[in-house]
C-alpha positions as CSV (number, residue, x, y, z in Angstrom):
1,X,124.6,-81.1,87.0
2,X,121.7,-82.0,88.9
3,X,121.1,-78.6,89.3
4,X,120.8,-77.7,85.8
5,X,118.6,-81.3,84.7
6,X,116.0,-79.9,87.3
7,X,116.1,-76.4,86.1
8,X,115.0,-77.6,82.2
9,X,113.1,-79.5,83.5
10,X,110.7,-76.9,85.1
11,X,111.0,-75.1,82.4
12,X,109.4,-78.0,80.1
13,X,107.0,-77.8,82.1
14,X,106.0,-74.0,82.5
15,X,106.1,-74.2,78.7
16,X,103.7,-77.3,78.3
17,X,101.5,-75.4,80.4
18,X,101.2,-72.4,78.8
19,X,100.3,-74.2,75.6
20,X,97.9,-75.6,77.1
21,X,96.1,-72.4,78.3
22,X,96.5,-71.2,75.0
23,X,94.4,-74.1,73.4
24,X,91.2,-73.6,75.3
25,X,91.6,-70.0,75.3
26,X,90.8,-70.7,71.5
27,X,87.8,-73.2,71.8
28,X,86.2,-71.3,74.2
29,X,85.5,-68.7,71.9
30,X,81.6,-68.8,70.2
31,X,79.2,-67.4,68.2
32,X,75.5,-67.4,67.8
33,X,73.4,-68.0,64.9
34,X,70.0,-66.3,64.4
35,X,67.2,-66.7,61.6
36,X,63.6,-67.2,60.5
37,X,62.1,-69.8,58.1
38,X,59.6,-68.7,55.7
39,X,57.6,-70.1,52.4
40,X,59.4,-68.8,49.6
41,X,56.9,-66.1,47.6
42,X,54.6,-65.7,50.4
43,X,56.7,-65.1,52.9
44,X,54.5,-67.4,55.7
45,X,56.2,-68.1,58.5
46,X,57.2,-72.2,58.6
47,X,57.3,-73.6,62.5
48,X,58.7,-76.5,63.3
49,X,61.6,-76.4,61.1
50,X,64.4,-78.5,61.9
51,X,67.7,-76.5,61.9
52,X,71.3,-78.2,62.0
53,X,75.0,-78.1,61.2
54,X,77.7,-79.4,59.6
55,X,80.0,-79.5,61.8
56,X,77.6,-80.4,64.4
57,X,76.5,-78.2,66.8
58,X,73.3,-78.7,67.9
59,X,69.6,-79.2,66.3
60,X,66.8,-77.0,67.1
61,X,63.5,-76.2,65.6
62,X,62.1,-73.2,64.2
63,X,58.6,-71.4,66.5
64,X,55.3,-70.4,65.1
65,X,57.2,-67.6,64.1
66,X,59.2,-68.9,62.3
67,X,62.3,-67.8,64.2
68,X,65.4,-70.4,65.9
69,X,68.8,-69.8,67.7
70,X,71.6,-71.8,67.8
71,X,73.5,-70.6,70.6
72,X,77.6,-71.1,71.3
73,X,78.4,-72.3,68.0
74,X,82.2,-72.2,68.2
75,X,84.2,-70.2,65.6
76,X,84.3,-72.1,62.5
77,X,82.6,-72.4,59.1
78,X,79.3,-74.2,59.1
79,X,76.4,-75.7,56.6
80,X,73.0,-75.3,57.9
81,X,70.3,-77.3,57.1
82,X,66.4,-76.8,56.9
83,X,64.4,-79.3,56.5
84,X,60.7,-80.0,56.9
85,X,57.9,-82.2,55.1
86,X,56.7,-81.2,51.8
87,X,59.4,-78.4,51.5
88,X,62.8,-78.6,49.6
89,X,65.6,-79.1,52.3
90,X,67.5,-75.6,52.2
91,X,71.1,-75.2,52.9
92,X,73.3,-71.9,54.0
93,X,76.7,-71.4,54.8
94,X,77.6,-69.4,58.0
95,X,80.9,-68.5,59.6
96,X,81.9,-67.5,62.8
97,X,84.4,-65.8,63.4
98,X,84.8,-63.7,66.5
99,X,83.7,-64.1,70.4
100,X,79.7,-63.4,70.9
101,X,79.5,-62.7,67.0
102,X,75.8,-63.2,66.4
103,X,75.1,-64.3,62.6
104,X,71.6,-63.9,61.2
105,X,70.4,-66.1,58.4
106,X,66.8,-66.2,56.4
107,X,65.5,-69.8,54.6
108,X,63.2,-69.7,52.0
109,X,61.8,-72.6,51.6
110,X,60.4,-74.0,48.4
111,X,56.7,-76.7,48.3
112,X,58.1,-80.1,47.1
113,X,55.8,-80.6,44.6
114,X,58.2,-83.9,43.7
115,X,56.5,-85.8,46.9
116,X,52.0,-84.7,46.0
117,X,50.3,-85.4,42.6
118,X,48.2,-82.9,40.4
119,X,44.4,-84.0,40.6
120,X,43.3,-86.0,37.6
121,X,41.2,-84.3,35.0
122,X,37.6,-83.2,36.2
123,X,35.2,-85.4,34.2
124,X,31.8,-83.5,33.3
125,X,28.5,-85.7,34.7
126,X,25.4,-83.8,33.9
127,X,24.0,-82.5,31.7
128,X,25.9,-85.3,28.9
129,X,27.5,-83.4,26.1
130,X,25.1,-82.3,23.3
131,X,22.1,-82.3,25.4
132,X,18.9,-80.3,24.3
133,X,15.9,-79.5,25.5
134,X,17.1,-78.6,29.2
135,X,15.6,-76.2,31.3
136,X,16.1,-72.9,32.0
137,X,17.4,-73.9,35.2
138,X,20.6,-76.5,34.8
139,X,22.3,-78.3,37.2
140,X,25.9,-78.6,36.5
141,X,27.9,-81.7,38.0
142,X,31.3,-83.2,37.4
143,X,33.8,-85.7,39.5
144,X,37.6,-85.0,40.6
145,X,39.7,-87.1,42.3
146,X,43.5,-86.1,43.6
147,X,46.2,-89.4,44.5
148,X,46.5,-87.4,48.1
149,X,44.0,-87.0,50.1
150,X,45.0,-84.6,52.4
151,X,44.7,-82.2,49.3
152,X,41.9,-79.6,49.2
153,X,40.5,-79.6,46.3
154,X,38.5,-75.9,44.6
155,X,36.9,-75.5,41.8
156,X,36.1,-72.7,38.7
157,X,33.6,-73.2,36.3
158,X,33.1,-71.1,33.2
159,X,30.0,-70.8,31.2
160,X,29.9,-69.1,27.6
161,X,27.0,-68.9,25.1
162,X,26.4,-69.1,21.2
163,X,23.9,-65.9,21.7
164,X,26.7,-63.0,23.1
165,X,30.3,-62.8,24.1
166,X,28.6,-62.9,27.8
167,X,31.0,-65.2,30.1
168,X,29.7,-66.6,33.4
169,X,33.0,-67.5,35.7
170,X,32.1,-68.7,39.5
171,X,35.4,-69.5,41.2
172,X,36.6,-71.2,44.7
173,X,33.6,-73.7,44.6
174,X,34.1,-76.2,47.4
175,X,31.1,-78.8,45.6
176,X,31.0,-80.9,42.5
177,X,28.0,-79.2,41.6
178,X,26.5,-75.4,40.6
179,X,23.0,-74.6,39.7
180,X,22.7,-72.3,36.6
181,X,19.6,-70.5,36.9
182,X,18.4,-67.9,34.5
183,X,19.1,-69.1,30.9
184,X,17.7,-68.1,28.0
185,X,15.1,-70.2,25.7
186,X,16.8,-72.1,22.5
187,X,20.4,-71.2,23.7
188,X,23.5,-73.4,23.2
189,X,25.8,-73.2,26.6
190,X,29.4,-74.2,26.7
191,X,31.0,-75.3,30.0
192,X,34.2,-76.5,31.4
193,X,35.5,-76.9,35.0
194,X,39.2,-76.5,36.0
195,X,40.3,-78.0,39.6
196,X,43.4,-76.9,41.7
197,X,44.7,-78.3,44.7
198,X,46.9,-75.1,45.3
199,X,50.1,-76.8,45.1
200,X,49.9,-77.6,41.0
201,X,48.6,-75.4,38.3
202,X,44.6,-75.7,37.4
203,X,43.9,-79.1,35.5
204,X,41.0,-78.2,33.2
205,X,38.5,-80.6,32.0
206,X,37.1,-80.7,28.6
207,X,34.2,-78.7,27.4
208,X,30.7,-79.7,27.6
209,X,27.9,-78.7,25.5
210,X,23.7,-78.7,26.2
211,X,20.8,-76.5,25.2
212,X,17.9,-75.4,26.4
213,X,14.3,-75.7,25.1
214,X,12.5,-73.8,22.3
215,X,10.1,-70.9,23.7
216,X,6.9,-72.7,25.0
217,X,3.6,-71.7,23.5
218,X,2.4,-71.4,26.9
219,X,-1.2,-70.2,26.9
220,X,-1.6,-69.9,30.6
221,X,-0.2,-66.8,32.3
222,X,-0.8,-65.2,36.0
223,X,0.7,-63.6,38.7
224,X,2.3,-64.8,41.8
225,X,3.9,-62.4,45.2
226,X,7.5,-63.4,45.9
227,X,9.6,-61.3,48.1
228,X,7.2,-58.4,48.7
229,X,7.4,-58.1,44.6
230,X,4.4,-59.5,42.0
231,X,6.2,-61.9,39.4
232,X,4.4,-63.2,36.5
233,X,4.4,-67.1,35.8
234,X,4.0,-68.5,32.1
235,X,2.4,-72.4,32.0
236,X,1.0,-74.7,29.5
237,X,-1.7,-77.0,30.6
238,X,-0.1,-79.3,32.4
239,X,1.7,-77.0,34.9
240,X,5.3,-77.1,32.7
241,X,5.8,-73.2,34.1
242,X,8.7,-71.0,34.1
243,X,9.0,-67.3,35.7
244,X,7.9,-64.8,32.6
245,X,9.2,-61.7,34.7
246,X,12.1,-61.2,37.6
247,X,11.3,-60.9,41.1
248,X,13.6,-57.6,41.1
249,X,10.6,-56.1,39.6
250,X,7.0,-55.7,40.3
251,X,4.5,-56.8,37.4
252,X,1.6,-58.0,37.1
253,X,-1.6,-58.5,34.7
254,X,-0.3,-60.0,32.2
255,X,-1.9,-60.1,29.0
256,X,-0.8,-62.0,25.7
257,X,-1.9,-61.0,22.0
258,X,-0.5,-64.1,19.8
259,X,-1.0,-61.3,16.8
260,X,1.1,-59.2,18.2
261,X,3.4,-62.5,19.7
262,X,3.9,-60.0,23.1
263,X,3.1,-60.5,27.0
264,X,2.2,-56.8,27.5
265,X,1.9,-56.6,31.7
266,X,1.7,-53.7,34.1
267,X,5.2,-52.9,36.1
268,X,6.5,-50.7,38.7
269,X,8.7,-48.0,37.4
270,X,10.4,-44.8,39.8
271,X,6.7,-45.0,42.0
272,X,4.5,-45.1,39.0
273,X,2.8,-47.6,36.8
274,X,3.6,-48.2,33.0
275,X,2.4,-51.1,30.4
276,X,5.0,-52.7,29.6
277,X,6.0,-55.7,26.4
278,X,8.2,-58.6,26.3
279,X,8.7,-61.8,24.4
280,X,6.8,-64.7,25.3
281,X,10.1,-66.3,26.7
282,X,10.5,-62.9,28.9
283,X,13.2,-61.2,26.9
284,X,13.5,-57.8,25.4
285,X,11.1,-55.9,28.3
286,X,9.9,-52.6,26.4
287,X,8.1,-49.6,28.0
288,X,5.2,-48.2,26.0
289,X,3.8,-46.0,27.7
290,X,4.7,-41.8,29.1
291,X,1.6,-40.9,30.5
292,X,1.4,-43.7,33.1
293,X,-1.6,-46.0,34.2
294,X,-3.1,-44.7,37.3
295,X,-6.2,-44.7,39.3
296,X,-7.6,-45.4,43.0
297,X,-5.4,-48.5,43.4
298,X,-3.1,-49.6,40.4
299,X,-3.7,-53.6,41.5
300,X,-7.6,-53.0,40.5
301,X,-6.3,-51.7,36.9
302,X,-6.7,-53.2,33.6
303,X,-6.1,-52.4,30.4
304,X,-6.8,-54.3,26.8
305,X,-5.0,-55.3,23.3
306,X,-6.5,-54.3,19.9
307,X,-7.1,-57.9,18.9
308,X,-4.6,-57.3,15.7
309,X,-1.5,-56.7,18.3
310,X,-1.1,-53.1,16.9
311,X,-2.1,-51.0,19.8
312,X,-3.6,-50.7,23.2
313,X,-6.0,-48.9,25.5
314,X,-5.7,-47.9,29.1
315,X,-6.7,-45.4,31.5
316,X,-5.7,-42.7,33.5
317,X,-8.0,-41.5,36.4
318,X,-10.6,-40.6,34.1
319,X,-9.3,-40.6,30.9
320,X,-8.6,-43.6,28.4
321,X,-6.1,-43.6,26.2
322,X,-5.2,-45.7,23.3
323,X,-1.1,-46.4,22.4
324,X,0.3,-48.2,19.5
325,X,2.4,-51.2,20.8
326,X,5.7,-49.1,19.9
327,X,4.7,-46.1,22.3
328,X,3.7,-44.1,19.4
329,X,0.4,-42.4,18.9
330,X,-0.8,-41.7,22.0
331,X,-4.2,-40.2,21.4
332,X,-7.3,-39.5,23.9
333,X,-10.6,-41.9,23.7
334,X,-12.5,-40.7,26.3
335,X,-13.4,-38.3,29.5
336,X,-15.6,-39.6,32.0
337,X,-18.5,-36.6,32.4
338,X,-18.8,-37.1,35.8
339,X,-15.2,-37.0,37.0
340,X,-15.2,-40.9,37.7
341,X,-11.9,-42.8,37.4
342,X,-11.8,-45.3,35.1
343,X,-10.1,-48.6,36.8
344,X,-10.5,-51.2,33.9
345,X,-11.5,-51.4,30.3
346,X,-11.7,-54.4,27.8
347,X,-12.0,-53.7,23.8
348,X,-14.3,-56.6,22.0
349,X,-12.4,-58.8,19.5
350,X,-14.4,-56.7,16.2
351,X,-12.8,-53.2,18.0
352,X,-16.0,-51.5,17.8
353,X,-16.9,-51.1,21.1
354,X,-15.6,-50.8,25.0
355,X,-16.5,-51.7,28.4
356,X,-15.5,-49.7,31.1
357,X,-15.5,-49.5,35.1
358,X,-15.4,-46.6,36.3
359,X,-15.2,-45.6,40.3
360,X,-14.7,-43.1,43.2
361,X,-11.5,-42.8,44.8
362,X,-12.5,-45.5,47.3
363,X,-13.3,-48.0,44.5
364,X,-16.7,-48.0,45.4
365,X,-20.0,-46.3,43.5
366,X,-19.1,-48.2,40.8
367,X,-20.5,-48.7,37.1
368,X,-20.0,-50.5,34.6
369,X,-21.0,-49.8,31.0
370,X,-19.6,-50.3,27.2
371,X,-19.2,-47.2,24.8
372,X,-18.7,-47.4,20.6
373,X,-15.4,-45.3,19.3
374,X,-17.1,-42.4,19.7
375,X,-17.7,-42.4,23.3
376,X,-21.6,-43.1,23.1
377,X,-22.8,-44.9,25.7
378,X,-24.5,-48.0,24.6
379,X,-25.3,-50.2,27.0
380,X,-25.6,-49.8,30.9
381,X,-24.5,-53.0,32.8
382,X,-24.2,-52.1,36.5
383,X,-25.3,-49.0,37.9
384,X,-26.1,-48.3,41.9
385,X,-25.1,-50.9,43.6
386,X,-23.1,-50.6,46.7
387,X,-19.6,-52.4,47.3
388,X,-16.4,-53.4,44.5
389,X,-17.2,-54.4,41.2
390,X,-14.7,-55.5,38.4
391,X,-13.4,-58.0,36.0
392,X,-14.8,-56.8,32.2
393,X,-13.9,-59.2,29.6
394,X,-15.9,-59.8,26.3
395,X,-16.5,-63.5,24.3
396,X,-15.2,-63.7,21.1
397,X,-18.3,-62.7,19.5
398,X,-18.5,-59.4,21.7
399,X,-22.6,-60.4,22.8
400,X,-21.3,-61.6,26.6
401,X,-19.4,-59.6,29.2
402,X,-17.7,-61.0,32.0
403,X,-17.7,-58.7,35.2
404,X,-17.5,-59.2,39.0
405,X,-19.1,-57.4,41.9
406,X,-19.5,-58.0,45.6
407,X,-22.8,-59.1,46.7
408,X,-22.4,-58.5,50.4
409,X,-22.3,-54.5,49.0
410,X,-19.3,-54.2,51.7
411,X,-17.5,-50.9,52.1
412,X,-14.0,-51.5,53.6
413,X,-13.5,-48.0,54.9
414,X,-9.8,-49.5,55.9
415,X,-8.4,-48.7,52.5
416,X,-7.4,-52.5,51.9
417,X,-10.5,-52.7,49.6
418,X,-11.7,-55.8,51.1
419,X,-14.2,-57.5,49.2
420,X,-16.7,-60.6,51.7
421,X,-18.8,-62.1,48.8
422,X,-17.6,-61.3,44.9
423,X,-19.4,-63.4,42.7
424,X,-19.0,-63.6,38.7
425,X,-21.8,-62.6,36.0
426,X,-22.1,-63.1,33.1
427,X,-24.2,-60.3,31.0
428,X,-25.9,-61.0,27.9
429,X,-25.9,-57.4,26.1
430,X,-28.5,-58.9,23.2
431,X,-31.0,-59.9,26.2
432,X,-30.0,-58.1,29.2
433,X,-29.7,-61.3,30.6
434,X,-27.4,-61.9,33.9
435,X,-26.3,-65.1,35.3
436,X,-24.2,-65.7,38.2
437,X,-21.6,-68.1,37.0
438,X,-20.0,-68.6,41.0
439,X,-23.8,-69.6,42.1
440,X,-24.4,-72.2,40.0
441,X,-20.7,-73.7,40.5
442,X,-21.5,-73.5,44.2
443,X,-19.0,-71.1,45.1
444,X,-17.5,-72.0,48.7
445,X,-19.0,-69.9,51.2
446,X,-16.5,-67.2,52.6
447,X,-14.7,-66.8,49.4
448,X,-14.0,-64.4,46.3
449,X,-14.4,-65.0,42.7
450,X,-12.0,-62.3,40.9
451,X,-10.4,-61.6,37.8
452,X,-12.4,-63.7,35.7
453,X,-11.7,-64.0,32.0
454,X,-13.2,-66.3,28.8
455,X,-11.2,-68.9,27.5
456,X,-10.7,-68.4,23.6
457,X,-13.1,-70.6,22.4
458,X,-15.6,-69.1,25.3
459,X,-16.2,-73.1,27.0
460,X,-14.3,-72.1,30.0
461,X,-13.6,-69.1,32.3
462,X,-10.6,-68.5,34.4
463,X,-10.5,-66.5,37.4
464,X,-9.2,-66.1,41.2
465,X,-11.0,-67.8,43.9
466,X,-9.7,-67.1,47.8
467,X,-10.7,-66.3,51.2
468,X,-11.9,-63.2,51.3
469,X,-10.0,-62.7,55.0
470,X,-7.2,-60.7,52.7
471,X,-4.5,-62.8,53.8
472,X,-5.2,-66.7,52.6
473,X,-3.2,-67.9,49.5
474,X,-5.1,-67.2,46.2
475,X,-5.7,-70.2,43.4
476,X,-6.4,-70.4,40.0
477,X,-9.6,-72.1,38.8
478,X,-11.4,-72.5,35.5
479,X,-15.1,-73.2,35.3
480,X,-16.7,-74.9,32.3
481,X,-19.5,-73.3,30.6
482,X,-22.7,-74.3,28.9
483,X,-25.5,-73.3,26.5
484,X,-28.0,-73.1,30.2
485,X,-24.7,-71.8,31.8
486,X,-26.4,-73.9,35.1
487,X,-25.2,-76.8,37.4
488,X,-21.9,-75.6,36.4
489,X,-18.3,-77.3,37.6
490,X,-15.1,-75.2,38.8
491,X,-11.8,-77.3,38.9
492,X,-8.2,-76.0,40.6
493,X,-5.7,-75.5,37.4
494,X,-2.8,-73.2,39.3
495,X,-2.4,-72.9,43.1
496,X,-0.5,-69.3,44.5
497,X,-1.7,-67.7,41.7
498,X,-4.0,-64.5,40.8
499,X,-4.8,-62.3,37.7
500,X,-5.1,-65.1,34.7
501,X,-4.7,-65.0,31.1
502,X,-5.7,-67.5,28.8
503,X,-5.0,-67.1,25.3
């Protein structure tokens, strides 16, 4: 009996045993779990992830990757959880269900726009809403705010017009401001500003109205160098000036007929020089001419309006030409006889006569003399004397011509046309009288008069005065006249400025 009580009971035991074995034979079988974490649409990598499970197992978070691993994750059915800041906590189920089984799982993980705030609606500063009379250069400003201000705010403004269906749309600004340059005279613009913070949709503000001023009867008109280019400045009296012409082009010497109500100027086009026309607020450029200006240097050339606006005269080497103002009619005036270029002419306001300057391919051996319709000659102003000569311009009343010349007589054999000493005259063709306008306004020693030209009621002349080193800035003065024309006063009107106008 003993016997057998001892023999079950080893048996018990061998059998307890083996069950035992068998139960961590079971829970030492695993898995592992592999995945990345990205932004959902994007597909950006997330780091720093936290990954879990339910059942637990243990936490780990995701690299700059992106990636994790949770290694020996027993067999079993799990719920794993993402979660990070800002982002919608993700959830996956994953089961396990052999030894060394490796699972692989992918979160795409949604922006919680639940926990940030859309910015509030962009409210439009400057200019106020139904302004007028602004500039043709505006500067737009507005205010945002956004609750969170970790949030980076950008901006896109759009700008449309009552004149075309043109739409202006600068996007990604990172300032509550934009400068709006280039606008059109007596124009109505319409603004508005949307802002993101690139979690919520674009909140747009409302839209903002201003225009900008009437065309100026500017009377005042010269040229200026900016950006290796000659640009052509219109002003009124008291130096209210805008930019008549773009610096992507090259004009200069302007002229204005109010007859014709045109700035015709001279402008760079494929290497050679053509008149060109153009409102008085700039717009609607038109070429006249085919047969293009031309002559020993095309910044000594001049041409001249009809004084009724209809047409225009200008030369080429030694012809003159006359043009109507629509680049019709193109008909020859003249032919020097000697083969002289002609580099300026100026038609009197009754259009009966002309005074030319004609020249050498230097510039030099100048002369200046006036011609009737015909081509007779009929008066002789300058004749013979060495050095640069220039500037024609008749008074109203067609008796006085303006003109320039050097009185040093210097030759610059350098081809920059240098001139040491350039005073202005004034000729009387009734009397043959000459008077030197820059000598009795006590013209600063080292300096050039140039470009000189009779106000409209003939009280004042305009012109360039500069160093005559080649390289100083130039300035625009005027000089008053009297009946003596002696002890005469010059006064500065425009500084960085050459080639008046003053109609």
């Amino acid at each position: 009996m003993k016997t057998l009580i001892k023999i079950l009971s080893i048996f018990i035991f061998a059998f307890c045993l083996f069950s035992c074995n068998e139960d961590l034979v079971e829970q030492a079988q695993t898995g592992t779990l592999k995945g990345k974490v990205v932004k959902r649409g994007s597909n950006v990598p997330l780091s720093n992830v936290k990954i879990f499970t339910n059942p637990t197992t243990q936490t780990v978070f995701s690299g700059t990757d992106g990636s994790f691993e949770i290694a020996a994750m027993p067999v079993g059915n799990y719920s794993v959880k993402a979660e990070l800041s800002g982002y919608i906590t993700s959830f996956q189920s994953v089961n396990i269900q052999n030894q060394n089984q490796v699972v692989t799982a992918v979160f795409e993980m949604d922006d919680d726009t639940s926990l940030n705030s859309p910015p509030a609606t962009p409210q439009l500063l400057s200019p106020i809403d139904n302004a007028v009379n602004q500039p043709l250069s505006v500067e737009l400003t507005w205010s945002a705010t956004d609750p969170d201000t970790a949030d980076v705010l950008k901006y896109s403004l759009a700008i449309k017009n009552n004149l075309d269906t043109n739409v202006i749309q600068v996007n990604d600004l990172t300032a509550n401001h934009y400068t709006l340059s280039n606008l059109k005279f007596g124009v109505s613009y319409f603004w508005q500003v949307s802002v993101s913070d690139g979690i919520h949709q674009p909140v747009l503000s409302s839209i903002s109205k201003f225009t900008t001023n009437t065309v100026p009867a500017n009377r005042y008109h010269y040229t200026q160098k900016q950006n290796g280019n000659f640009v052509i400045i219109s002003s009124d009296d008291q130096g209210n000036k805008f930019q008549f012409t773009s610096s992507s082009y090259n004009s200069w010497r302007p002229r204005k007929n109010n007859n014709a109500g045109l700035i015709a100027f001279l402008r760079t086009e494929g290497g050679s020089t053509h008149i060109y026309t153009a409102n008085p607020d700039g717009s609607n450029p038109f070429k006249v001419t085919t047969v293009a200006v031309a002559g020993f240097n095309n910044y000594e050339m001049d041409f001249a309006w009809s004084t009724n606006g209809k047409e225009l005269i200008y030369s080429n080497f030694n012809k003159l030409y006359r043009i109507n103002k629509d680049g019709s009619g193109l008909s020859l005036v003249y032919t020097t006889p000697d083969g002289s270029m002609i580099s300026e002419c100026d038609w009197s306001y009754d259009g009966s006569k002309i005074a030319l300057k004609t020249n050498d391919y230097n510039g030099y051996n100048t002369k200046v003399y006036v011609i009737d319709m015909t081509g007779s000659v009929l008066k002789t102003v300058l004749s013979g004397s060495p050095g640069a000569s220039g500037g024609l311009n008749f008074s109203v009343d067609g008796q006085l011509l303006l003109f320039t010349r050097d009185v040093s007589g210097y030759l610059d054999g350098s081809g920059n046309y240098r001139q040491l000493d350039s005073h202005i005259f004034i000729y009387n063709l009734a009397t043959d009288a000459i008077s030197d306008i820059s000598a009795e306004s006590e013209k600063v020693m080292g300096t050039n008069d140039l470009d000189p030209r009779f106000s409209p009621n003939n009280a004042q002349i305009i012109f360039m005065n500069t160093s005559n080193d080649n390289i100083s800035q130039r300035n625009v003065m005027v000089i008053d006249l009297n009946s003596s024309l002696t002890d005469l006063t010059r006064t500065a009107l425009f500084s960085n400025g050459e080639m008046p106008d003053y109609e």
